[in-house]
Structures are given as C-alpha cells and as structure tokens.
N, C-alpha and C positions, 0 to 999 in steps of 0.2 A: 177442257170444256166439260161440264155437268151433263148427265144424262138426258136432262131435263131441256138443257139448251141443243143437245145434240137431235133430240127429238122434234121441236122445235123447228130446226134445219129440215127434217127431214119431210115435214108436213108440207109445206110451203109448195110451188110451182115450180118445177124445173125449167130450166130451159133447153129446148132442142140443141143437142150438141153432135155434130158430125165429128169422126174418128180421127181425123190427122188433123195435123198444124205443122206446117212445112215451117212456121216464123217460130217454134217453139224451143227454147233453151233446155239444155239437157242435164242442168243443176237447180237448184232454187236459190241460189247464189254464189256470187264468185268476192269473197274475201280480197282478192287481190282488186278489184275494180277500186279506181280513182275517183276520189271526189273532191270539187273543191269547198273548202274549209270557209265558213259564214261567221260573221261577228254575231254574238249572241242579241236578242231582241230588244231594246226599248222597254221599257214599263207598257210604254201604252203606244202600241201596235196599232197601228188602223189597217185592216184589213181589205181596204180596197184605195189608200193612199199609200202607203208603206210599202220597203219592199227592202230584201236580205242582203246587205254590204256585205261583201268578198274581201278577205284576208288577204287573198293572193297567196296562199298557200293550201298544196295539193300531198292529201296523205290515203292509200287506201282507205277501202271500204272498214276492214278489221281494225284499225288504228282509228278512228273517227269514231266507231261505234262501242269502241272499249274505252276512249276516254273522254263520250258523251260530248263531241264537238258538233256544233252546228251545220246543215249543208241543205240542200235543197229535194223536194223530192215533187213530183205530179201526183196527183189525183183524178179521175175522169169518172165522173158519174154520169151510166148510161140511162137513160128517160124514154118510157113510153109515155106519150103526153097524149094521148087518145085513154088509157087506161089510169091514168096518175100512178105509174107503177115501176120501179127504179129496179136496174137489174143489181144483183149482191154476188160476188167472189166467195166462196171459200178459200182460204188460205192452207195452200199444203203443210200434210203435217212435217214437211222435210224442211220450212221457214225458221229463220234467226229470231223474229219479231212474230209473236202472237199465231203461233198453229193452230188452223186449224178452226181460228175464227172465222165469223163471215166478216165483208170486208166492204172494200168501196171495190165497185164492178171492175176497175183496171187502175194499178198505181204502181211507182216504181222510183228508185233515187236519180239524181240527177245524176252523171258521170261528167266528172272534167271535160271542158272543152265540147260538151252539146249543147244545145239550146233547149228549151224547155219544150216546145213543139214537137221536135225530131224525138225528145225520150219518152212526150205522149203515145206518139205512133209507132213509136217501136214497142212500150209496154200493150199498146191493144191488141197488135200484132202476133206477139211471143203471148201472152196470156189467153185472148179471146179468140185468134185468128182474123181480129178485126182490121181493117185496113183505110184508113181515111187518108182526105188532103188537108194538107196544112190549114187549108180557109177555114174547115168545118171545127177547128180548135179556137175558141175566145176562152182569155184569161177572165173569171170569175171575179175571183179573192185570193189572200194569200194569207196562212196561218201561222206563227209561230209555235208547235209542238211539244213542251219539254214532255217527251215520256220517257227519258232516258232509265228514267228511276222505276218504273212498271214494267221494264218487259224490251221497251221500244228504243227508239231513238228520240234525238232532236233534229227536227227537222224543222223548215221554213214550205208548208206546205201548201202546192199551187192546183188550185180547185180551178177544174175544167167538168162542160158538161155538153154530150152531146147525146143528139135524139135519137134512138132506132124503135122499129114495130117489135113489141113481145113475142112475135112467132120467130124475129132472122133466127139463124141458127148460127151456132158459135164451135168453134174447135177447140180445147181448150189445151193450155200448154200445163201437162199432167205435173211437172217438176214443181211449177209454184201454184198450180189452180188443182182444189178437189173437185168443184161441184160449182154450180152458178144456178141463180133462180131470182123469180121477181117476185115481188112484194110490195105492198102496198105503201107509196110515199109516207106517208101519215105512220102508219109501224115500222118505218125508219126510225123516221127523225126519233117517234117514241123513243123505242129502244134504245139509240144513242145518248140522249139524254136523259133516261136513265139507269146511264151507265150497265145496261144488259150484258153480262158476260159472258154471250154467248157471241159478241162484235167485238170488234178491235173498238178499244176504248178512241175518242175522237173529243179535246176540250173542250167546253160550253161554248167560247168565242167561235170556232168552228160551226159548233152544232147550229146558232144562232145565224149564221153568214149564211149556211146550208142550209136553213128553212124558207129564211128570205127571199133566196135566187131559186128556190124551189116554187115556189109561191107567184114570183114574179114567171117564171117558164111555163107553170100550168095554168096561169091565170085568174 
C-alpha cells in the first residue's frame, strides 16, 4: 500500500475497539482448511438469480488457491444507517490475499460441509468479536470473482449486510484484522469503483449490486 493510501487509512474515524476477543484465531490462515471446489461461472451470472454448482469435490485451502479453483466465500457489510456510514477492515499484514488493504467489515471462505450462515457468524465473531442470530443474516447477492490473477482468488462471493450504531465497539481478532473504521457509504462505493489501491479490489458487477442494496437499505 502507497503512502498515500496508508495515510488515507489513517485520517478516516476509527472505531472503538475493546482489548480481547475470546472468538479470535491465532493465525490469519490455515492452508490445510477444506473447501469445496465450485464449477466456474456462466458468462452471464445474474447476481441475485444464479448461484455456484458444486463439483463435489473437496481440496484444501492451499491446493484451491494455487491452482485458481473456484469455491465460495461471505461477505458481511456492517451499516450505520442513521449516519449513511459502512464500517471498513483493514487486512492484516500477515493475509494470503491483499495485506494490509482496507476491506469489507467482515468476510471469510466457506469451509467444507458449513453453511454459509454459520461461516458469517463465525467470520464476525473471530474478526469483530461480533456475535449475531442466524435471522439477522439475509442473503443479498452473489458474485462470481476471478481475481486469481491480481493477488486474490476465485471465488463465488455471498454479499450479506447487517446494521449496527457507529459507537458498538468491536474486539478485533489481531491475526487477520489491523484496524477497523467508518466511512462514508458514498467514499466506498467511490473508491471501489475506482479501483483505489488502497481497498481490495472488488469487480464492477459487485461494485454495481453493492450500491443498489446500498441505496435500497438507506433509502
């Protein structure tokens, strides 16, 4: 990350972070995690009809990610909708995929045999020290990915969004989270689309799905 962008980061709102996170992982990944393996996209993906067909076959995390295979992953972007103002991740710089950037508030891959609910709330959990019920998670959209070739993976990526006040305070799980802060919806979306490198880069069909259901939540 640029100076520039790191300064950037550093201007911005923090959020109150309290010291521990009992839900916190004590690496920023485990190469041996299991994922199951996704047939690659359609041309034309509809992002709120479409959805990621299963191989049926299951290869770690480090086999997946070295030979740019398809799988699944969450997304949870957190909304203060009284402020219009979306909380942001920093990405530890100890991450596989883009250190160090700022990120979507809480995401994580799918692991074999969970459900996509159960790996929202366990990424809020380990990341934020956030803790939710299943009900409070509705599926958005869902994006097909290729960033294999930048940095990243491919993923089939499932956009969830839930609302907190800018003040909760958050624990953060130091392994994969540096820093967390909010910002103003509208200097999201900018920057994602275009291409700020100072974010994990995010495709136009995403960025697009993600202003919509933005738009629609704040009104």
């Amino acid at each position: 990350m640029s100076d520039d962008a790191a300064g950037r980061g550093a201007a911005t709102n923090s959020a109150s972070q309290p010291a521990l996170n009992p839900h916190a992982l004590a690496s920023a990944q485990d190469p041996s995690e299991q994922f199951e393996v996704m047939a690659p996209p359609p041309p034309a993906f509809d992002p709120y009809a479409d959805r990621p067909i299963s191989t049926r076959t299951i290869l770690s995390r480090g086999e997946v990610h070295k030979k740019g295979l398809w799988h699944c992953s969450v997304h949870i972007w957190i909304v203060d909708v009284s402020s219009s103002s979306i909380l942001l991740q920093q990405r530890s710089a100890s991450k596989d995929t883009f250190p160090g950037r700022w990120d979507i508030s809480s995401a994580g891959h799918v692991e074999a045999r969970k459900s996509l609910e159960e790996t929202a709330r366990c990424e809020l959990a380990e990341e934020l020290g956030v803790e939710v019920d299943v009900t409070e998670l509705q599926l958005a959209f869902v994006v097909p990915a290729e960033q294999a070739p930048m940095g990243g993976c491919n993923a089939y990526e499932h956009v969830y969004f839930l609302s907190r006040d800018a003040n909760e305070k958050f624990a953060l799980g130091a392994a994969e989270v540096s820093a967390v802060a909010w910002r103003p919806v509208g200097e999201v979306v900018e920057a994602l689309r275009a291409g700020d490198d100072s974010y994990a880069p995010r495709t136009a069909a995403y960025v697009d799905a993600l202003e919509k259901e933005l738009g629609k939540l704040l009104g």
